[in-house]
MOPAC internal coordinates of N, CA, C and O (Angstrom, degrees):
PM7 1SCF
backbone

  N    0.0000 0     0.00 0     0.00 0    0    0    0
  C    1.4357 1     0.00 0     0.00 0    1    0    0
  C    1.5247 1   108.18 1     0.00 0    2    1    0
  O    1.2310 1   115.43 1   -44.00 1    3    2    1
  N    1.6234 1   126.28 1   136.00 1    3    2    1
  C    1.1216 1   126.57 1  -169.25 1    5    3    2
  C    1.7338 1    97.89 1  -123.34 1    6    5    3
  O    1.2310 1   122.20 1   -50.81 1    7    6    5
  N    1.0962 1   113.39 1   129.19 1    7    6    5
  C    1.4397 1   126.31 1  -158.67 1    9    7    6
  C    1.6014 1    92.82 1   -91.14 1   10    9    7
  O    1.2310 1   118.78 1   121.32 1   11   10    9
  N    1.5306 1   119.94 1   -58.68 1   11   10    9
  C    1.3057 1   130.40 1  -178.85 1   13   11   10
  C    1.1600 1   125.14 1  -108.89 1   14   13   11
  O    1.2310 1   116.98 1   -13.45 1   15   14   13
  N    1.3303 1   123.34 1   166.55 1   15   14   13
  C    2.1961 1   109.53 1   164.98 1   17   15   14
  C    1.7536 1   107.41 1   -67.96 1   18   17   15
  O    1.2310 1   124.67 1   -30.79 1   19   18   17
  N    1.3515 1   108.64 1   149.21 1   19   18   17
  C    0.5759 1   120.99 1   167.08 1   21   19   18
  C    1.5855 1   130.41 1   -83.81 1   22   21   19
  O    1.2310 1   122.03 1  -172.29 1   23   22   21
  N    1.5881 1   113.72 1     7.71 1   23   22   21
  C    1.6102 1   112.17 1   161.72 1   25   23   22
  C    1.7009 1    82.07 1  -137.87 1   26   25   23
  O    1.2310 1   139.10 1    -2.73 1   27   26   25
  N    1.8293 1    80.56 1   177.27 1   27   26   25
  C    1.5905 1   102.45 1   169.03 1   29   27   26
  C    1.6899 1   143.26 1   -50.25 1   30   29   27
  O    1.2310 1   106.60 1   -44.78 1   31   30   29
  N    0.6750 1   142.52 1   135.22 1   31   30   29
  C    1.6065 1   129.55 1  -168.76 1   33   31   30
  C    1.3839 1   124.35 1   -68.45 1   34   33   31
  O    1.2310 1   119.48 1   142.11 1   35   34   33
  N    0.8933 1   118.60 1   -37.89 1   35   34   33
  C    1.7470 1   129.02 1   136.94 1   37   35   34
  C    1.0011 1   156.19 1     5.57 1   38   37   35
  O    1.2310 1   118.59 1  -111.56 1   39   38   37
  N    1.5712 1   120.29 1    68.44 1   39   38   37
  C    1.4900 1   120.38 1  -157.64 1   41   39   38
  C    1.8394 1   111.48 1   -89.43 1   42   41   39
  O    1.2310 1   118.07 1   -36.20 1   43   42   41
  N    1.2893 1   121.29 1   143.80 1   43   42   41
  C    1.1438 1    89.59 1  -172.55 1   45   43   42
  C    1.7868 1    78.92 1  -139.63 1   46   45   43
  O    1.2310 1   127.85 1   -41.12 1   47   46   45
  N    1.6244 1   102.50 1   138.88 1   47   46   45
  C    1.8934 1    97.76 1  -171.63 1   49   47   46
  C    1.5872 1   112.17 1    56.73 1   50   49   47
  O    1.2310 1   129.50 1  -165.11 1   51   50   49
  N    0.5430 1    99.29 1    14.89 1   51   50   49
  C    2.3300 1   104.46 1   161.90 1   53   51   50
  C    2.0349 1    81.81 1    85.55 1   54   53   51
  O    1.2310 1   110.01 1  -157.45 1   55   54   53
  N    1.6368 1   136.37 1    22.55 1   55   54   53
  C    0.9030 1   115.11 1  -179.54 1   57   55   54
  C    1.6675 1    97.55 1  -123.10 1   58   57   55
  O    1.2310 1   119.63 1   -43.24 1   59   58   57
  N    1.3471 1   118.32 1   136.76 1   59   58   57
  C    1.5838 1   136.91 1  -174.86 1   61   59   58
  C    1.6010 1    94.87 1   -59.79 1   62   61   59
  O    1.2310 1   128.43 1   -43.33 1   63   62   61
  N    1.1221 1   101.38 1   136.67 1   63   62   61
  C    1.8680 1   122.56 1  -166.05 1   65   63   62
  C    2.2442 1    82.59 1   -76.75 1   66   65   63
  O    1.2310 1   111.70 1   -53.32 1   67   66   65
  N    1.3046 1   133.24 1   126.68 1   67   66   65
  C    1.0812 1   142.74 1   171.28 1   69   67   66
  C    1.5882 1   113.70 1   -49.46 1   70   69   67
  O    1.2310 1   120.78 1   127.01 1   71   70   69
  N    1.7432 1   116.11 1   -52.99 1   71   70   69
  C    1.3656 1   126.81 1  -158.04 1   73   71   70
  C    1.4054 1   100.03 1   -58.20 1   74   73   71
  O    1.2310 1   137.39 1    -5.29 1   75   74   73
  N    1.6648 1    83.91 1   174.71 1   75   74   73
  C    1.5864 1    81.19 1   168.73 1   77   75   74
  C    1.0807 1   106.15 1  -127.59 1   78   77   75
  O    1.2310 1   122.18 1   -10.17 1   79   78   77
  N    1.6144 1   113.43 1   169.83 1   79   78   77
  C    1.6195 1   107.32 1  -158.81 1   81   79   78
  C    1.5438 1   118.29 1   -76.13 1   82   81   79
  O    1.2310 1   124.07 1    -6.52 1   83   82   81
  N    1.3865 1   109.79 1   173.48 1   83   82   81
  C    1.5547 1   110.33 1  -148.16 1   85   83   82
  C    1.8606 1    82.54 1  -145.03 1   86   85   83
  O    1.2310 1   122.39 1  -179.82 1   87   86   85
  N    1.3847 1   113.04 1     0.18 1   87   86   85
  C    1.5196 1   103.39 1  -171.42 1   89   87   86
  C    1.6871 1   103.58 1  -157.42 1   90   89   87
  O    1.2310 1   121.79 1   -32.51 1   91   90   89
  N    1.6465 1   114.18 1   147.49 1   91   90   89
  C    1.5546 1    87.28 1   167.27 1   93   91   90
  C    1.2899 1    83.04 1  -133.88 1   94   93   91
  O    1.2310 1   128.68 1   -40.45 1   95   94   93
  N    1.9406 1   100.89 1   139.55 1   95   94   93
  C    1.0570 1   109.77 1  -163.12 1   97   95   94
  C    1.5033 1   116.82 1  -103.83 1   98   97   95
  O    1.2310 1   101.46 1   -33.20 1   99   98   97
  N    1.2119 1   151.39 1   146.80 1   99   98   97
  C    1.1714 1   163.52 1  -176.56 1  101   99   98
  C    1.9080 1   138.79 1  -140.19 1  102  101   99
  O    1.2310 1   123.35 1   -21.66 1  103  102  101
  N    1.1754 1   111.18 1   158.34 1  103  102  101
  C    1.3533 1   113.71 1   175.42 1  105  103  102
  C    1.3725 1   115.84 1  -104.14 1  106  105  103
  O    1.2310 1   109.40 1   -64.78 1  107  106  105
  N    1.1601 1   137.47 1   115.22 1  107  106  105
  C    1.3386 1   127.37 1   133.57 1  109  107  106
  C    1.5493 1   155.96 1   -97.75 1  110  109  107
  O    1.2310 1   129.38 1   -77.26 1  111  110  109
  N    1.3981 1    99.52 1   102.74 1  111  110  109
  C    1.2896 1   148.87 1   177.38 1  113  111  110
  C    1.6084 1   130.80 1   -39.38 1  114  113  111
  O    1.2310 1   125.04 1   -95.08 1  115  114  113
  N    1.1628 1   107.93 1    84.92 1  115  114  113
  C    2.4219 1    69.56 1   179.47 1  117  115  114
  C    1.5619 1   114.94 1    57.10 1  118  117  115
  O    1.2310 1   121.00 1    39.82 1  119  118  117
  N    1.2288 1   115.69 1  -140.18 1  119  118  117
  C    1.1162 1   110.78 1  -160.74 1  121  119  118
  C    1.5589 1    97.99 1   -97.13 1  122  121  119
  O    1.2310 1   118.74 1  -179.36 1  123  122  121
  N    1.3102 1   120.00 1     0.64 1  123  122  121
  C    1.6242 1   125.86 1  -165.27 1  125  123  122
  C    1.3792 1   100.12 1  -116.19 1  126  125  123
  O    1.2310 1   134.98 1     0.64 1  127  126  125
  N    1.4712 1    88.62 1  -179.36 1  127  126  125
  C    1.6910 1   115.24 1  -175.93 1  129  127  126
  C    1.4256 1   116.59 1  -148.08 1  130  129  127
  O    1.2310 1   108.61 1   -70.58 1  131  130  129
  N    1.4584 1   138.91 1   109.42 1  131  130  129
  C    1.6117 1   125.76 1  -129.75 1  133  131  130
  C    2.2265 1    61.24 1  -138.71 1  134  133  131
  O    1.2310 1   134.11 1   -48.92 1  135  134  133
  N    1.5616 1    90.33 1   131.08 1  135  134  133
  C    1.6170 1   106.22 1   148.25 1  137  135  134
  C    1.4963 1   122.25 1   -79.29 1  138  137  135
  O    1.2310 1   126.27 1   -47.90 1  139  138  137
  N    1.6270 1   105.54 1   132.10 1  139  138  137
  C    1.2300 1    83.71 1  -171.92 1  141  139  138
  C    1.5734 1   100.07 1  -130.50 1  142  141  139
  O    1.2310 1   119.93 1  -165.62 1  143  142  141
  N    1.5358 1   117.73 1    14.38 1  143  142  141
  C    1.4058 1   135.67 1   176.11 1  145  143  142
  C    1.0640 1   133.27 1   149.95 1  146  145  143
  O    1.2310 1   113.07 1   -13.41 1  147  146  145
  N    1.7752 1   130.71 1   166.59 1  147  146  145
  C    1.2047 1   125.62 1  -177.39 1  149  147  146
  C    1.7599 1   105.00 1   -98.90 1  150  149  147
  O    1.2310 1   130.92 1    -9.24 1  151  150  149
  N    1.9149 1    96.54 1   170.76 1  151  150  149
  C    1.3554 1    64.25 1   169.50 1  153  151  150
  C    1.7068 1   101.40 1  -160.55 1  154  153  151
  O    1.2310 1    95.68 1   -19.32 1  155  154  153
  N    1.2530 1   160.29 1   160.68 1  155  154  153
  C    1.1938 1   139.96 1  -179.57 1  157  155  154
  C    1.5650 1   110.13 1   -94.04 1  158  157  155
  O    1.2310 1   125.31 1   -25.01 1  159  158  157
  N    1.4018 1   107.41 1   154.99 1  159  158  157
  C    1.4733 1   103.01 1   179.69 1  161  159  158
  C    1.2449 1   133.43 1   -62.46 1  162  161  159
  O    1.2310 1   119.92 1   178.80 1  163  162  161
  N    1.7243 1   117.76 1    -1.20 1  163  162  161
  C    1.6018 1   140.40 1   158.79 1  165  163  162
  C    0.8725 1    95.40 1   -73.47 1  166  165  163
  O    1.2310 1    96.73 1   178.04 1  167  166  165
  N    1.5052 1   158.80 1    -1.96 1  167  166  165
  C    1.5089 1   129.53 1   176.52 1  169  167  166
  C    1.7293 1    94.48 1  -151.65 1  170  169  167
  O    1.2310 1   119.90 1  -167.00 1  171  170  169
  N    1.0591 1   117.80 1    13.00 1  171  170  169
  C    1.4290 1   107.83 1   159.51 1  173  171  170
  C    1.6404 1   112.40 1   -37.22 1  174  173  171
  O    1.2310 1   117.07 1   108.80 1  175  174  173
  N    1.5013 1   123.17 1   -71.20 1  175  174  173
  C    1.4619 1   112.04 1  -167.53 1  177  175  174
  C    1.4613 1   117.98 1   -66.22 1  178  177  175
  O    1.2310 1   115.86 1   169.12 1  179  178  177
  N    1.3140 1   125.47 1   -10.88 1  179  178  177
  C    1.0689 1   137.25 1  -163.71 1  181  179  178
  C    1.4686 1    96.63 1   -84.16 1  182  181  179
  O    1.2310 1   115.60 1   129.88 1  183  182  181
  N    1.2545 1   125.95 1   -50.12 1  183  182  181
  C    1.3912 1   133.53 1   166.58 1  185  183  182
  C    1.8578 1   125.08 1   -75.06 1  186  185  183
  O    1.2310 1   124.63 1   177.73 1  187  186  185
  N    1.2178 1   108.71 1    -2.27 1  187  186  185
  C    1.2176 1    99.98 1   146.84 1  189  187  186
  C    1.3925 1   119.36 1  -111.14 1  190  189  187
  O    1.2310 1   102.84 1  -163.78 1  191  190  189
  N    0.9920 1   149.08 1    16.22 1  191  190  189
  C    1.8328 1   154.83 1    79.22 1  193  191  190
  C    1.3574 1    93.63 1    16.87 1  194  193  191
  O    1.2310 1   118.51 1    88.26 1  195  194  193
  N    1.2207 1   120.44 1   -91.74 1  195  194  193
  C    1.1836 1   130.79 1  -145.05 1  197  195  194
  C    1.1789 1   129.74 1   -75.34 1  198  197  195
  O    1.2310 1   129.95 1   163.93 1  199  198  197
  N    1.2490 1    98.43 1   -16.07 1  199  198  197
  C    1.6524 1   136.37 1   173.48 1  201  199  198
  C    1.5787 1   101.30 1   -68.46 1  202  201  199
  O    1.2310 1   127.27 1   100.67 1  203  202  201
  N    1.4023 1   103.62 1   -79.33 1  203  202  201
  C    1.5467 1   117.62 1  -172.00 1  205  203  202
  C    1.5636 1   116.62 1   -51.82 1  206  205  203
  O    1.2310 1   118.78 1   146.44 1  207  206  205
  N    1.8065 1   119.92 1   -33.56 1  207  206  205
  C    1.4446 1   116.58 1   162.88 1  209  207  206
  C    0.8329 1   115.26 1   -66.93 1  210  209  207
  O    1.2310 1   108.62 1   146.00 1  211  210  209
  N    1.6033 1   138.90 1   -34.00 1  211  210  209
  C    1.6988 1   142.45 1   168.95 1  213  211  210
  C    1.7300 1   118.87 1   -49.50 1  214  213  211
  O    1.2310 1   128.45 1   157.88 1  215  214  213
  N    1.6691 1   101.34 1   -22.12 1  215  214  213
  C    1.0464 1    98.45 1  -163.15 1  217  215  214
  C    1.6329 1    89.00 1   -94.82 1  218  217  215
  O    1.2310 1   124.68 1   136.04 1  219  218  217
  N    1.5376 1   108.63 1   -43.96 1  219  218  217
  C    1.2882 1   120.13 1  -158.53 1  221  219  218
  C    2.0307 1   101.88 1   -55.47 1  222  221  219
  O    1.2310 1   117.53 1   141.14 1  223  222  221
  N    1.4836 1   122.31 1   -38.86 1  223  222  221
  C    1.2978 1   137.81 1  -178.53 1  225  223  222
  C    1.3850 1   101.76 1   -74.18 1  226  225  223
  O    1.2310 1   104.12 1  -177.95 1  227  226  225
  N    1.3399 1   146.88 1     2.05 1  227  226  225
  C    1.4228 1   161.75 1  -176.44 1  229  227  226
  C    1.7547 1   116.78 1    58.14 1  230  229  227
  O    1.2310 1   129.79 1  -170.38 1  231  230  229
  N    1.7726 1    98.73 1     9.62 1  231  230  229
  C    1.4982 1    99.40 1   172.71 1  233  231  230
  C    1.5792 1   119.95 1   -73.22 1  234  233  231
  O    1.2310 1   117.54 1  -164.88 1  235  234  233
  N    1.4485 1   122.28 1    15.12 1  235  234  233
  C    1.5338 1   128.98 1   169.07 1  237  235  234
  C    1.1427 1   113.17 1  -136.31 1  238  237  235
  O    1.2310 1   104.24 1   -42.21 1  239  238  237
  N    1.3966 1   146.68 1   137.79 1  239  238  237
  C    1.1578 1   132.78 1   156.77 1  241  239  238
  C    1.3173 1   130.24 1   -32.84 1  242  241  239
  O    1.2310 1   103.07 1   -54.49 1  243  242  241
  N    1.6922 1   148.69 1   125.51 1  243  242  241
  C    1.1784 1   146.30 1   149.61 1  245  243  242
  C    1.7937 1   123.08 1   -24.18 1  246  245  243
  O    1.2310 1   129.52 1  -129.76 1  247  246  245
  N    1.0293 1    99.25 1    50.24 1  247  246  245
  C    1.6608 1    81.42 1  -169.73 1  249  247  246
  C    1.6294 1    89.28 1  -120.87 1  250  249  247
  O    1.2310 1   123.25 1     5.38 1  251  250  249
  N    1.2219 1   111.37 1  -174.62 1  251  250  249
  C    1.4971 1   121.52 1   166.59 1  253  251  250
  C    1.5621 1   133.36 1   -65.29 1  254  253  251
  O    1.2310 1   124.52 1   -40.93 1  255  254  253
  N    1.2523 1   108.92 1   139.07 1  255  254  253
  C    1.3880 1   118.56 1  -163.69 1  257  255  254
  C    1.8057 1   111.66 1   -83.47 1  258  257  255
  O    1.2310 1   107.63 1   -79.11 1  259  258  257
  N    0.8652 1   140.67 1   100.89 1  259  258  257
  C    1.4382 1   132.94 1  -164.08 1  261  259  258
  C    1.7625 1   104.02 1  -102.24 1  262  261  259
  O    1.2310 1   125.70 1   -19.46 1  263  262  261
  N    1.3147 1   106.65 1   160.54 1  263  262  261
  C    1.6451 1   117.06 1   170.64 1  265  263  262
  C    0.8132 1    94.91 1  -162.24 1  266  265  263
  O    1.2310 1   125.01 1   -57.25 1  267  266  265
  N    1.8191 1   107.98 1   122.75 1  267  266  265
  C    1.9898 1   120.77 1   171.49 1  269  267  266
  C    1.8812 1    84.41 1  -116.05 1  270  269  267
  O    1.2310 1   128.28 1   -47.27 1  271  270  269
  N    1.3839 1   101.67 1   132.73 1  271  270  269
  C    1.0924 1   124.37 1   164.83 1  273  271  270
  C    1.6433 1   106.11 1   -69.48 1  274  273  271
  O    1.2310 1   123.30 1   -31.65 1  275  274  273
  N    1.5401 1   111.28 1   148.35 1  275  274  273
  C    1.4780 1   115.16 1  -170.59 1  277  275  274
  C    1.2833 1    87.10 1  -109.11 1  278  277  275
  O    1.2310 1   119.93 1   -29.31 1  279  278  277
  N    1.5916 1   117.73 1   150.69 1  279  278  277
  C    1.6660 1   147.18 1   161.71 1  281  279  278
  C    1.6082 1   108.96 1   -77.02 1  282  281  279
  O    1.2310 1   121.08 1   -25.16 1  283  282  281
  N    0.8755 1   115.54 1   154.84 1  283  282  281
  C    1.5462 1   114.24 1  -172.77 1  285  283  282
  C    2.0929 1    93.25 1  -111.47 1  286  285  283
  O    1.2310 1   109.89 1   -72.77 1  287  286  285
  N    0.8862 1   136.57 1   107.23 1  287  286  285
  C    1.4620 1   137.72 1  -162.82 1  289  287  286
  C    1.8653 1   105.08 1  -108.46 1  290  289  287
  O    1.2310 1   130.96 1   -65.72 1  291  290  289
  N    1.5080 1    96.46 1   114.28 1  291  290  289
  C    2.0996 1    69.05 1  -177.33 1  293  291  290
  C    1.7226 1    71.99 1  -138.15 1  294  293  291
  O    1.2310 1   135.51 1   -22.85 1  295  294  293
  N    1.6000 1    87.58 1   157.15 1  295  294  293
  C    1.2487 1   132.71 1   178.56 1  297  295  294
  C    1.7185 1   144.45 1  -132.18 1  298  297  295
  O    1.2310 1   115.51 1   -57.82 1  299  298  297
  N    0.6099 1   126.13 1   122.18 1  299  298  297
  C    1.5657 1   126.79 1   175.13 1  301  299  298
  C    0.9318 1   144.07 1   -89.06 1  302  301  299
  O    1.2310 1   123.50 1   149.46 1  303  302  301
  N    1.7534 1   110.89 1   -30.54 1  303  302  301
  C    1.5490 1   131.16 1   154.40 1  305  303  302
  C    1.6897 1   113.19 1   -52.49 1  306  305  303
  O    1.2310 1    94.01 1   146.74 1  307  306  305
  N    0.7075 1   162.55 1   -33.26 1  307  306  305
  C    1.5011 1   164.73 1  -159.32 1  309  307  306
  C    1.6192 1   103.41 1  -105.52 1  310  309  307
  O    1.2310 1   130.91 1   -67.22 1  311  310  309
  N    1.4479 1    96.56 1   112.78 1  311  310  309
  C    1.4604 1   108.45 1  -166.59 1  313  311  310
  C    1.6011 1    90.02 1  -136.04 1  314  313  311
  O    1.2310 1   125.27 1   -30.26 1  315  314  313
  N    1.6220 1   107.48 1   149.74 1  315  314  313
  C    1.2044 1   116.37 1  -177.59 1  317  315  314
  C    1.8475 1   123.11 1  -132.82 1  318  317  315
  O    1.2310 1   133.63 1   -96.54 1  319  318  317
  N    1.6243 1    91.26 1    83.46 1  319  318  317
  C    1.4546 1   101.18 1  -166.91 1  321  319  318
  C    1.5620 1   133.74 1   -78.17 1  322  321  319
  O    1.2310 1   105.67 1  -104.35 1  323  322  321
  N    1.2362 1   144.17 1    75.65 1  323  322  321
  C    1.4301 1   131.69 1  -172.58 1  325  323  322
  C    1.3947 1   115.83 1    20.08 1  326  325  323
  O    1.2310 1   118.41 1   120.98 1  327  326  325
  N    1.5783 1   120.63 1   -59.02 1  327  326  325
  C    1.2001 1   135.11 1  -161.97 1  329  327  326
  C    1.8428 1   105.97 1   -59.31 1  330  329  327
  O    1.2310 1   136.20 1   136.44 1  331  330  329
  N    1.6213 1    86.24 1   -43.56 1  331  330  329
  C    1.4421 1    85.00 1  -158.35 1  333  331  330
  C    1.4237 1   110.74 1   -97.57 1  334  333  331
  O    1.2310 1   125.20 1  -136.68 1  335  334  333
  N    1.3944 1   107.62 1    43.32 1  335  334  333
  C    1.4219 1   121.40 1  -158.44 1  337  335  334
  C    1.7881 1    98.32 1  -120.86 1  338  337  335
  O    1.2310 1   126.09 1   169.52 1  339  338  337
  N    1.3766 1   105.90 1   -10.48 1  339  338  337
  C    1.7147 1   118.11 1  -176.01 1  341  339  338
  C    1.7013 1   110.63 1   -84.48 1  342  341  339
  O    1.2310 1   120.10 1   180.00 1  343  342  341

């Protein structure tokens, strides 16, 4: 199960930015907080650009722009056996 993408959100020349993300990015809104992408730390500013004209053209809500940096988490215990797939 994949919770997030696994690269950046970021197209650059109609071609998908490779990295992988380094941020997940969000709005906060009112009483909420709506995801609205990942993003790598090469195009962090580029995406709050893009953010702030989205907002500025009223196609996003005005609320605040957030970035939580992602942890890199690795493991070894978590094994995924046929068996234990029943």
């Amino acid at each position: 199960m994949r919770l997030l993408p696994d690269r950046c959100s970021i197209k650059e020349k109609g071609r998908d930015c490779p990295n992988p993300p380094s941020y997940v990015v969000s709005i906060v809104y009112d009483s909420g907080e709506y995801m609205v992408g990942v993003v790598c730390g090469e195009h962090r500013s580029h995406m709050e650009a893009r953010l702030d004209s989205l907002q500025h053209k009223g196609d996003l809500p005005n609320g605040t722009m957030k970035f939580v940096e992602l942890k890199n988490v690795g493991t070894d215990c978590v094994t995924n056996y046929p068996p234990d797939l029943d």
